[in-house]
C-alpha positions, 0 to 999 in steps of 0.5 A: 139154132138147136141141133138135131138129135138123132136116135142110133139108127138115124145116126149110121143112116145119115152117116152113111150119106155123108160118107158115100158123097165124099168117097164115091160121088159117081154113085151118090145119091143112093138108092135104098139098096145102097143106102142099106148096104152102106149102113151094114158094111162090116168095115168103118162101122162100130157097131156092125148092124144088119138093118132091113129094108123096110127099118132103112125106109122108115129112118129115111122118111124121118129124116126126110120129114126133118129136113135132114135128107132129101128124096132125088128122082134122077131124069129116065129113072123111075127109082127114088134116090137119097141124099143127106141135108145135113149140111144145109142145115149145120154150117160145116167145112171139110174138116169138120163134116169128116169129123162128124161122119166118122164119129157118127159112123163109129161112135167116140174116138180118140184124135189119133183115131179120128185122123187115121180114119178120115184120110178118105174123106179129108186129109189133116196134116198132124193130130193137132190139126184134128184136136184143133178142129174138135176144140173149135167143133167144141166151141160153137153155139151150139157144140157138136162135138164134146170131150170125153173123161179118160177111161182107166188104161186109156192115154187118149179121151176120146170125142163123141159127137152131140146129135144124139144121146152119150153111150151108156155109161159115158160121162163128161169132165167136170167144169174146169176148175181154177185153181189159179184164182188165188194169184189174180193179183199176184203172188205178193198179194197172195202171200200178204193175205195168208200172212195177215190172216193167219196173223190175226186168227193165230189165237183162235186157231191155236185154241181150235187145232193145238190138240186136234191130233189126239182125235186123228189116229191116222195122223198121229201113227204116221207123224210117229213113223217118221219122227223113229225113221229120222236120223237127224233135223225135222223140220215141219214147214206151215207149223201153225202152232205148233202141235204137229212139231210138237208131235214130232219131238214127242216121239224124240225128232229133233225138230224145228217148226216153221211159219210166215205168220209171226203170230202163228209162231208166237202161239207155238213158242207159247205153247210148246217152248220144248221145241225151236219155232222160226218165221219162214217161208217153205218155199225158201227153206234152208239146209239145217246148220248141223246136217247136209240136209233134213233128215224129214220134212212134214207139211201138213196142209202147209200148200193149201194156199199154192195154186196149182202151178206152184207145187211143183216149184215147192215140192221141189224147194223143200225137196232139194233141202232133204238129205240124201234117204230124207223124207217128205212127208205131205197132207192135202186136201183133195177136191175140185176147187178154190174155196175164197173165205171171208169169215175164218173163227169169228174173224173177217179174212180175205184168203183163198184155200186151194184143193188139189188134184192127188195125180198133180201132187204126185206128178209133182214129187215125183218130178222133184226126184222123188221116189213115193214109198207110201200114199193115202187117200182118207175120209173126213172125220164126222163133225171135227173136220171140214168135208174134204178128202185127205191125200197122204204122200210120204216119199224119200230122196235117193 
């Protein structure tokens, strides 16, 4: 079945039949006088219009023609009167044809708004009631109702029905994205994959990235920042190998390197041996053994790997090991999605890379109890980077 698509002036016209049926039956049909007056009602209307008669006349003899309204000749009277078919032609329960009503009455709302201005029509119990039968509205073959992104200073998206175009300037959301799909098969899965990768591509990718600093200014100005602000131990978790701890120790950080992947740490001992290179997990790091905690912690695109539901859990890992006025310092790759890789520097890998959503990232840290001082967003650079923004945070425990 294809729904109908009305134009705006059809919308307010059947609308307005549907309403009038549920709120004043003992008048319903209408005549064309109604059916006009209904439609120019200053309240429960947005917009307020001011249609003519013979503009309500030709919207309800197109509808007619579709099957969307029917022409009543009452017994004694010589007077034709209207009443709207829609419903004959959409299944609806009383739920979803008060919902429909009023979003054709009043364009797109928020669930809130949808309930309040519905008590006449059908009463839902709580707000949940209405977005549960929006979602099922949402659900159908066809939809009649779609979700709406969220405007800037809106807490709620509002729903916009589907027989007819969406406002001007309205967009949809996106496609969901999964940024689950890394742990189809488990963490432990997961985990293995990323180590076996990283292990058999540590020379090519130590020979790709060593020195890839010296072509990221902006990387490079705020690695130095916070290796002169540490006091104490840095550690830089997913050190790969090994140039952002050298960059660190560089600037005069007394810092350790760490990595699950033994090869990745072989590579950075090899290469920079004025720094202290260990295996180990940056969602089990441990305090430093000279200092009640670190003084700084960088990740440079160390959760590329985490799903979505585990950065809060390892924000908040490496976030309990920093030392009262420590820093954490992040880099991400931002965008909706999870990019499955079979083919990394010449080699055959199975491992999923995950771009995050910058506003679940800083969720995330400051739901670890972190304060974020600074963030950044940056392009790619031209021909030596992949095409992915870069998100920056650099926050500090009280």
């Amino acid at each position: 079945m294809d729904l109908p698509v009305l134009d705006v002036r059809e919308q307010r016209v059947l609308g307005s039949l549907l309403e009038k049926q549920l709120t004043v039956p003992a008048s319903y049909p209408l005549t064309l006088n109604a059916v006009r007056t209904a439609s120019n009602q200053a309240s429960s209307r947005d917009p307020v219009v001011d249609y003519t008669e013979s503009e309500v006349d030709e919207t309800l003899r197109r509808l007619k023609k579709r099957d969307l309204v029917r022409f009543v000749w009452t017994s004694g009277s010589r007077t034709v009167k209207y009443a709207q078919a829609l419903d004959q032609v959409i299944d609806l329960d009383e739920g979803e044809r008060a919902l429909l009503t009023v979003l054709l009455l009043r364009g797109a709302q928020a669930p809130g708004e949808l309930r309040t201005r519905t008590e006449r029509l059908h009463v839902f119990p709580d707000r949940s009631s209405v977005e549960q039968t929006l979602r099922a509205m949402a659900e159908r073959e066809p939809a009649l109702v779609r979700e709406l992104e969220l405007r800037p200073r809106e807490q709620d998206r509002r729903w916009v029905h589907l027989l007819g175009p969406l406002p001007t300037g309205e967009a949809v959301p996106a496609p969901a994205v999964d940024r689950e799909a890394a742990l189809a098969e488990g963490p432990e899965v997961r985990d293995q994959a990323v180590q076996r990768t990283y292990d058999v591509v540590a020379e090519a990718y130590a020979e790709q990235y060593d020195d890839e600093l010296c072509h990221k200014p902006f990387d490079a100005w705020l690695l130095d920042r916070i290796a002169a602000g540490a006091d104490g131990p840095v550690v830089d978790v997913g050190t790969g190998p090994g140039h952002v701890a050298a960059r660190l120790a560089a600037a005069g950080a007394a810092v350790t390197g760490i990595d699950t992947s033994f090869g990745m740490v072989a590579e950075a001992r090899a290469r920079h041996p004025e720094v202290t290179f260990e295996v180990g997990d940056l969602r089990r790091l441990l305090r430093p053994r000279t200092a009640a905690g670190w003084s700084a912690i960088t990740a440079w695109y160390a959760l590329v790997h985490l799903t979505e539901s585990e950065l809060s859990g390892a924000i908040g890992a490496l976030a309990s090991t920093l030392a009262h006025g420590g820093a954490l310092a992040l880099a991400l790759h931002m965008g909706p999605e999870t990019r499955h890789v079979t083919e990394l520097l010449g080699h055959v890998v199975d491992v999923d890379f995950v771009l995050h959503d910058p506003d679940v990232v800083l969720s995330a840290v400051t739901g670890a109890g972190l304060e974020i001082s600074e963030w950044y967003v940056r392009s790619p650079l031209p021909d030596i980077e992949s095409p992915t923004s870069r998100l920056y945070v650099l926050a500090r425990k009280p």
